[in-house]
N, C-alpha and C positions, 0 to 999 in steps of 0.2 A: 515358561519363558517370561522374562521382564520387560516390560512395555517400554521404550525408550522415550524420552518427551523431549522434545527439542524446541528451543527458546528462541527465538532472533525479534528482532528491533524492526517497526517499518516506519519509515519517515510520508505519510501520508497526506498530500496536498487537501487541501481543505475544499476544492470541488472535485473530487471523487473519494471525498470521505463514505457517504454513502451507498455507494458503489461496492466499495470493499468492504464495508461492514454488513452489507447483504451477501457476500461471498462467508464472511468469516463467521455468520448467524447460519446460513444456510448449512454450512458443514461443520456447525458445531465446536468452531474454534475456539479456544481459551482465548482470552484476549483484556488486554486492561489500558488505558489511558497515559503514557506514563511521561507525557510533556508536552509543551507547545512548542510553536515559534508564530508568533505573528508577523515577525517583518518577513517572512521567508511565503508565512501561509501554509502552515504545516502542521499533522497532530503525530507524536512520536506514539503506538501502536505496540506493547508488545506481545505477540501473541506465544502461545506454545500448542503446539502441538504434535502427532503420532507418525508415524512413517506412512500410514493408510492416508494420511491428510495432506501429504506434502501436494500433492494436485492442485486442492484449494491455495496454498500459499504463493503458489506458482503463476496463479489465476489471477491475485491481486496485487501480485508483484507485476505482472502485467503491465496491469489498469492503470497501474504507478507510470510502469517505463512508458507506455504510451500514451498517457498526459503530458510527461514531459517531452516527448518528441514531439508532439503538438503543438507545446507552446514552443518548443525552440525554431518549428519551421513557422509558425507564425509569426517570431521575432528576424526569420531571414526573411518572410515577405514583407516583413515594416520599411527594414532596412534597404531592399529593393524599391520601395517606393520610397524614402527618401531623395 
């Protein structure tokens, strides 16, 4: 049977870059560099990897969404003190 490899793009804020590259070192992820953004604060991540690995990807996709919900309720408690 043929190993399926599946591709996707992560847009990875640049403080929990490390985070999720100890997620995607830990399990062996394929992975490369494949842009920035600095006014956003972002490194674009593409990784690939096996149907066994989707776990791990799910893990840093995480890290991702709950960074930003972080910073968004941190920007509704600015706004509250304003």
């Amino acid at each position: 049977m043929q190993t399926v490899i599946t591709k996707r793009e992560l847009q990875v804020p640049v403080n929990v870059l490390i985070r999720v590259a100890d997620v995607l070192l830990e399990n062996e992820i394929t992975n490369s560099i494949t842009g920035t953004d600095e006014e956003d604060g972002h490194i674009t991540i593409e990784v690939e990897y096996e149907k066994e690995q989707r776990n791990a990807i799910h893990e840093a996709e995480d890290i991702i969404c709950d960074y930003h919900e972080n910073e968004e309720d941190e920007e509704d408690d600015d706004e509250e003190e304003d």
